[in-house]
C-alpha positions in Angstrom: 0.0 0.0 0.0 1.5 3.5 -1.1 2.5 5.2 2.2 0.7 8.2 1.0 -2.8 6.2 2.0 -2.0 5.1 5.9 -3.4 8.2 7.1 -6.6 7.4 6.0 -6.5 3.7 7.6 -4.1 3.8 10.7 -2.9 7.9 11.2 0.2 7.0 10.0 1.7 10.0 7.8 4.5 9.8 4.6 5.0 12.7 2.5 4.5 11.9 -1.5 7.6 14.0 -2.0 8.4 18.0 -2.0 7.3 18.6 -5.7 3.7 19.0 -6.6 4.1 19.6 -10.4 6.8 19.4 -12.7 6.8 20.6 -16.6 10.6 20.5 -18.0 12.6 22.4 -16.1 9.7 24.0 -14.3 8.8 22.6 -10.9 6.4 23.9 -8.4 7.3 22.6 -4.9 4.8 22.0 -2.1 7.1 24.4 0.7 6.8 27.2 -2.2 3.3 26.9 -3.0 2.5 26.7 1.0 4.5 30.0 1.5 2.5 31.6 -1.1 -0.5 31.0 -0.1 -0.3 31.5 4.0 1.2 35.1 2.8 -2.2 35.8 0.5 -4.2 34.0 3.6 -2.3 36.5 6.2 -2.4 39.2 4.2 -6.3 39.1 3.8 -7.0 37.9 6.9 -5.3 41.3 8.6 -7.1 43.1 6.2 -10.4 41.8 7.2 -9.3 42.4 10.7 -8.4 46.2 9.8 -12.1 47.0 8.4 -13.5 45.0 11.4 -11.6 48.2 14.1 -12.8 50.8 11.3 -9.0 51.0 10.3 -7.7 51.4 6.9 -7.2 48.0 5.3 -4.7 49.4 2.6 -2.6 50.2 4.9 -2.0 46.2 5.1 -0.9 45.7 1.8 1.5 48.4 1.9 2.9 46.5 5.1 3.0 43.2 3.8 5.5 44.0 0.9 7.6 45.4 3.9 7.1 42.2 5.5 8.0 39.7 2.7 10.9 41.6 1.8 12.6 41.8 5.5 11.1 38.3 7.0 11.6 36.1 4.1 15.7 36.8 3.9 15.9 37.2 7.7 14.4 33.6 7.8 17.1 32.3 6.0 20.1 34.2 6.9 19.0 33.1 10.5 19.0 29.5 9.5 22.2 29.7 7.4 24.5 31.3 10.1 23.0 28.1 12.6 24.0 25.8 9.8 26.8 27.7 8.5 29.4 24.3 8.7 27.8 22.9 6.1 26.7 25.6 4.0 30.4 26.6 4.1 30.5 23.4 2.1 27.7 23.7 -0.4 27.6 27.9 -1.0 25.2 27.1 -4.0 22.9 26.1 -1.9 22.5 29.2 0.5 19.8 30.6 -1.5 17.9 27.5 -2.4 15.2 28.2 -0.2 12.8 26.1 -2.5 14.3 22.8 -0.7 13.8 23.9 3.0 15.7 25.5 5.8 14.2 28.7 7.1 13.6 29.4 10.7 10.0 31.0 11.8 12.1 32.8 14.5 14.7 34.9 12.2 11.4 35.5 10.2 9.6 37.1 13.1 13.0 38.9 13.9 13.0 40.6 10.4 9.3 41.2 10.2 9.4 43.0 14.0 12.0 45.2 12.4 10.6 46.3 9.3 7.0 46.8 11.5 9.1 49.3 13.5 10.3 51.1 10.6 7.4 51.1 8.6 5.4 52.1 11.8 8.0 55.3 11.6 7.7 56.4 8.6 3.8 56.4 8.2 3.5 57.5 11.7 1.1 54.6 13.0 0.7 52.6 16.1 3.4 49.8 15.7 1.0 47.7 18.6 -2.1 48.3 16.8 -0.2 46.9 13.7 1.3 44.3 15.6 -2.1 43.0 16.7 -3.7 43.0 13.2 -0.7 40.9 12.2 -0.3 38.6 15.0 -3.3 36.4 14.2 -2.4 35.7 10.2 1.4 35.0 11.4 0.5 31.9 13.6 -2.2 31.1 10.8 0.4 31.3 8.2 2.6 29.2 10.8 0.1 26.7 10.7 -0.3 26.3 7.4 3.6 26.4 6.7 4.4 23.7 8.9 3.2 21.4 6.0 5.8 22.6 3.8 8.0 20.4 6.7 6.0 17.5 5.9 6.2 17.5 2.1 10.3 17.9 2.7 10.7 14.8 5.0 12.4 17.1 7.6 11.7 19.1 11.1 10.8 15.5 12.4 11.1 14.3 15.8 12.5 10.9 17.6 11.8 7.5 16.6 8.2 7.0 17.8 5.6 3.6 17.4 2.9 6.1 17.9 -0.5 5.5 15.7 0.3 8.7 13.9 3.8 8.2 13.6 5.8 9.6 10.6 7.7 7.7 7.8 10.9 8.7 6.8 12.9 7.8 4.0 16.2 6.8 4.5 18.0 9.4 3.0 16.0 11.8 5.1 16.7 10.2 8.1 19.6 11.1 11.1 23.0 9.7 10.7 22.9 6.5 13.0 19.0 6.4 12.7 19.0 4.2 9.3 17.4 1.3 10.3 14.4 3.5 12.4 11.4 4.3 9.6 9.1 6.3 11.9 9.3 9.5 13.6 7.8 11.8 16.1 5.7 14.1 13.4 6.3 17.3 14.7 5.6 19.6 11.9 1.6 18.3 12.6 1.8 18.8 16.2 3.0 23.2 15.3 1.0 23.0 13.4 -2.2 22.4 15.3 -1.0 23.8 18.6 -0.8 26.9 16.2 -4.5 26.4 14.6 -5.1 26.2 18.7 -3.6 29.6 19.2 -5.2 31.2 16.4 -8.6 30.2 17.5 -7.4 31.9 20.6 -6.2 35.2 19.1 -9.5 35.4 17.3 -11.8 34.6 19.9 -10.2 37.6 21.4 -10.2 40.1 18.7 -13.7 39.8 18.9 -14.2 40.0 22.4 -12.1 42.9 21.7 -14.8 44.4 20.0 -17.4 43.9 22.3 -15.9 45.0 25.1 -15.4 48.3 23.7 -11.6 49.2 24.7 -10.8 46.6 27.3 -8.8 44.9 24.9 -5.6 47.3 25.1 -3.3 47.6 21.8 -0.8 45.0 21.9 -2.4 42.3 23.9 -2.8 40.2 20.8 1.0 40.5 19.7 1.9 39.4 23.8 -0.4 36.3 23.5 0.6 35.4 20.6 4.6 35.4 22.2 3.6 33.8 24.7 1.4 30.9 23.5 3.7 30.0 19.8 6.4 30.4 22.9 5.4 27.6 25.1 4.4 25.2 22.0 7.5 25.6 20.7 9.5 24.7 23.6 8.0 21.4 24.2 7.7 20.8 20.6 11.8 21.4 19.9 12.7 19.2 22.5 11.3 16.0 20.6 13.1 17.4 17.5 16.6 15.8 16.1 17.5 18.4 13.6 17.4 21.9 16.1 19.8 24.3 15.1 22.2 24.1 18.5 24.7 26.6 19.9 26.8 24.3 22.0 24.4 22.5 24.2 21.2 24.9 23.9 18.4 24.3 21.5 18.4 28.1 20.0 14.5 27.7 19.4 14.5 26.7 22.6 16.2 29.7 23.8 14.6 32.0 21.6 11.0 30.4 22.3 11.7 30.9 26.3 12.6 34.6 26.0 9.4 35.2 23.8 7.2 33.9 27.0 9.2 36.2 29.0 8.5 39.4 26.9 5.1 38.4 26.6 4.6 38.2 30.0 6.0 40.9 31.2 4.1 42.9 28.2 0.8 42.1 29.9 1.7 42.5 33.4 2.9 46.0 31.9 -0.9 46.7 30.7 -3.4 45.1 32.8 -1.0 44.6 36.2 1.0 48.3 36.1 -2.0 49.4 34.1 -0.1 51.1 31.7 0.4 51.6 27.5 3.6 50.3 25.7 5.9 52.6 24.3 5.7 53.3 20.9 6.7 54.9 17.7 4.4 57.3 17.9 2.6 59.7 20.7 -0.7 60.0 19.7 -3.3 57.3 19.3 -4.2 56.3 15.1 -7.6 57.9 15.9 -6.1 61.0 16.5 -2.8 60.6 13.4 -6.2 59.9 10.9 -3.4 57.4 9.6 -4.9 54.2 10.1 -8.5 55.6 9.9 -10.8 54.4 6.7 -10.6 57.3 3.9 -13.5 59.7 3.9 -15.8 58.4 1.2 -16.5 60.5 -1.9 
């Protein structure tokens, strides 16, 4: 039976390989495609959010390109320099991103920067950005985790599990040959992420029933702090973590996301205070955010 079918009979999961079509020399790979489309997803999703808070959606778009531009590079500079040993080996393959290897991390990293910036320039609240944004990132996290899947990789240890993970043997860890099934971690991101974003959402629009209770930000901080805590217990089942010495760096990472978080809300609701930001008056007041006056 083609491993492609055990899900259906016994949860047991194989990827039918990363390309989904190929014409000549033209190939469209899964991890590609899934990008794509949790970008357009993302990209709508905040801009639905924007109309819903009476804020102006095309101010979205004009963040996303800023987005793409800074997160997707970021993303795999981050994972290059992690890897660098054997891309030190294989320099043609630093920019073949179409194969695998960024890290969600160095993507938020980037996109947190160029939000900043962008914030700046069109004099808008970075927090009220951050919280249109947060809910599409974790969904596009959800949906990107599949491109793991399709590339045999981002699996965890050896597992007899009923929704364990076949590997192919050139896929698997050196010293793991004679081990077929895995820990399928990319599935369990992904749906402690589709868990979060339920969260987030459920939120928002208590958010906008509650008529300003919801204070700009909150989103963004429970979103650090819930992709935070999946991801720590999530890495440590992982065999192919990008390590500095001893110390899982997603680990690391993941652990001082909580803390921000944390503290972030214990700023608003326990201090009962704002968060600094780019600017000093409120969107309402800039008119830069507000919806357009219609002709």
């Amino acid at each position: 039976m083609p491993f492609f079918l055990h899900p259906l009979l016994g949860f047991q999961f194989a990827s039918p390989g990363p390309v989904l079509f190929e014409w000549g020399p033209l190939s469209i790979r899964w991890y590609g495609l899934l990008i794509a489309s949790a970008v357009l997803i993302g990209v709508t999703l905040s801009q639905y959010l924007a109309s819903r808070r009476n804020l102006n959606p095309d101010l979205i778009s004009d963040l996303a390109i800023w987005l793409v531009v800074a997160a997707i590079p970021s993303a795999r500079l981050y994972y290059v320099l992690f890897q660098w040993p054997e891309y030190a080996q294989h320099p043609d393959q630093i920019l073949a991103i179409w194969k695998g290897g960024i890290a969600i991390h160095g993507a938020v990293l980037g996109g947190l920067v160029a939000a900043l910036i962008f914030a700046k320039v069109r004099q808008v609240s970075f927090w009220q950005l951050a919280d249109l944004v947060a809910p599409s990132l974790i969904l596009g996290q959800a949906i990107g985790r599949w491109g793991n899947f399709f590339n045999s990789e981002a699996f965890g240890r050896p597992t007899d599990l009923p929704w364990k993970l076949y590997i192919p043997p050139e896929r698997r860890p050196l010293g793991y040959g004679n081990f077929e099934f895995y820990h399928p971690t990319f599935l369990y991101e992904s749906l402690w992420n589709l868990a979060l974003f339920a969260g987030l959402m459920g939120l928002f629009f208590w958010g906008l029933r509650s008529k300003g209770q919801l204070k700009p930000g909150t989103l963004f901080l429970v979103y650090l702090v819930g992709y935070g805590l999946g991801r720590v217990w999530i890495e440590g089942l992982r065999m192919d973590s990008l390590m500095l010495g001893p110390l899982r760096i997603a680990q690391v990472v993941s652990l001082t996301e909580v803390a921000i978080g944390v503290a972030g809300l214990i700023w608003l609701y326990g201090l009962q205070r704002s968060l600094p930001d780019v600017v000093t008056s409120s969107p309402s007041e800039t008119g830069n955010m507000a919806h357009p006056p219609k002709q």
